[in-house]
LUMKE-199322 format. One record per atom (N, C-alpha, C): x, y, z; residue in one letter. Coordinates in pm, whole numbers, padded with zeros to 5 digits, always signed. Layout:
N
XYZa...
***
This chain:
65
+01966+01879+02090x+01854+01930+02166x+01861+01871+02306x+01882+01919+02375x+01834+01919+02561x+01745+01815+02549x+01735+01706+02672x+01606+01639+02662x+01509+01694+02731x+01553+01783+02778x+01411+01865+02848x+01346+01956+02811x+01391+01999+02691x+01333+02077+02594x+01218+02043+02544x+01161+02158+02464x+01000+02191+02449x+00989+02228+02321x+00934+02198+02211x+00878+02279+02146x+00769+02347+02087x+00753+02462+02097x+00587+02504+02053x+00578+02608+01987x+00464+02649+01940x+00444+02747+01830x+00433+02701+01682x+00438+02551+01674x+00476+02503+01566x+00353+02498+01446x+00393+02558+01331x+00265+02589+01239x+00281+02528+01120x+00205+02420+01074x+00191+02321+00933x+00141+02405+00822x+00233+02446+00724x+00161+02542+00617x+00117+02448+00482x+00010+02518+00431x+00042+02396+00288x+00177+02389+00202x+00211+02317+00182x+00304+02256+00098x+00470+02249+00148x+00397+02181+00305x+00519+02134+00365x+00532+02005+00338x+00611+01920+00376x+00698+01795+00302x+00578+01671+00354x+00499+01728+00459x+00391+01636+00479x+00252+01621+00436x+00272+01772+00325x+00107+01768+00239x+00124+01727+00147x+00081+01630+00094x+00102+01548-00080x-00024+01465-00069x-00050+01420-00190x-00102+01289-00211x-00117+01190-00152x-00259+01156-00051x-00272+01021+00018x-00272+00897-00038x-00186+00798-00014x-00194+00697-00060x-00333+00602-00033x-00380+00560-00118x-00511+00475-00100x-00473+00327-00111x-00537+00256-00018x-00527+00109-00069x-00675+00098-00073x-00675-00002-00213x-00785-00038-00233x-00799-00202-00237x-00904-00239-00293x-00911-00402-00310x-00749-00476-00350x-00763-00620-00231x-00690-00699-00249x-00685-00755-00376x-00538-00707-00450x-00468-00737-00514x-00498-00917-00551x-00531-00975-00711x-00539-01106-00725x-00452-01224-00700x-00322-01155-00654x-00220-01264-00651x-00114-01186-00553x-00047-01265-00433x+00010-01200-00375x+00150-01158-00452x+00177-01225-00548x+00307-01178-00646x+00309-01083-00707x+00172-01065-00690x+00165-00878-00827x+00241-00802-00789x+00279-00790-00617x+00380-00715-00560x+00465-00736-00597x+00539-00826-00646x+00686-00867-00688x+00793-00837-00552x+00722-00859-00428x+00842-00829-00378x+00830-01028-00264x+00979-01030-00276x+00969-01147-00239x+00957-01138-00066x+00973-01098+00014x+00908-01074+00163x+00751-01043+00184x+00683-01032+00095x+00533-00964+00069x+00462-01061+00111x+00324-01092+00200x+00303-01159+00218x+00138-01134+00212x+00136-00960+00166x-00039-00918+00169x-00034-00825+00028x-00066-00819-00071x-00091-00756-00170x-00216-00694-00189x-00244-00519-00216x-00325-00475-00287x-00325-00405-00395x-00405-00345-00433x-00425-00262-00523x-00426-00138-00465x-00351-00018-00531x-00337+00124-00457x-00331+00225-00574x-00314+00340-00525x-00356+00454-00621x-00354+00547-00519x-00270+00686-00547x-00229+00798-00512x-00375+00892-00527x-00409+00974-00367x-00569+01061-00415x-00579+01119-00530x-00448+01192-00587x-00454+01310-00657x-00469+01229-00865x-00432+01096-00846x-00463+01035-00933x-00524+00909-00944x-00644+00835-00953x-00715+00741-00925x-00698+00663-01067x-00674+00705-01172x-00690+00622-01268x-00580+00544-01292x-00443+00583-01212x-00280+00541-01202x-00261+00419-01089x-00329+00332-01114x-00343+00198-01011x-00231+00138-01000x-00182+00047-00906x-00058-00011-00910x-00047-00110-00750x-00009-00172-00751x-00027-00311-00666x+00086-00255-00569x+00059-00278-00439x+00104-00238-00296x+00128-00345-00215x+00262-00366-00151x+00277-00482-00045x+00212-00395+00073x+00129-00471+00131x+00040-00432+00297x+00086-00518+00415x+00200-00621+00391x+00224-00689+00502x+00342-00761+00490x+00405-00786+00566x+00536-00883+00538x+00577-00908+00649x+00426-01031+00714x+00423-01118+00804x+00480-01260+00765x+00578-01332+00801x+00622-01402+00821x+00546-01554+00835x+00504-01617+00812x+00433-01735+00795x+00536-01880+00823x
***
């Protein structure tokens, strides 16, 4: 693409690769390990909109300390 190029006309339909399920974070996670990931340094609790009862622990940060 030209860098001076333009584009427009551009139209978001449903069930393009960017309409799905919002990820939710919810309450901080009890232990920052629930993440299991060893760079993790903020843990919550998360759950996909389209399913709320499917909970599952989310790294939110991997600030350096």
């Amino acid at each position: 693409m030209d860098p001076g190029s333009k584009m427009s006309n551009l139209v978001w339909m449903k069930g393009d690769s960017i309409d799905g399920p919002a990820l939710v974070i919810g309450e901080i996670a009890s232990n920052v390990d629930d993440c299991d990931e060893p760079l993790c340094s903020g843990c919550s609790v998360a759950w996909y909109s389209d399913d709320i009862v499917a909970t599952f622990n989310h790294c939110t940060d991997y600030t350096s300390y």
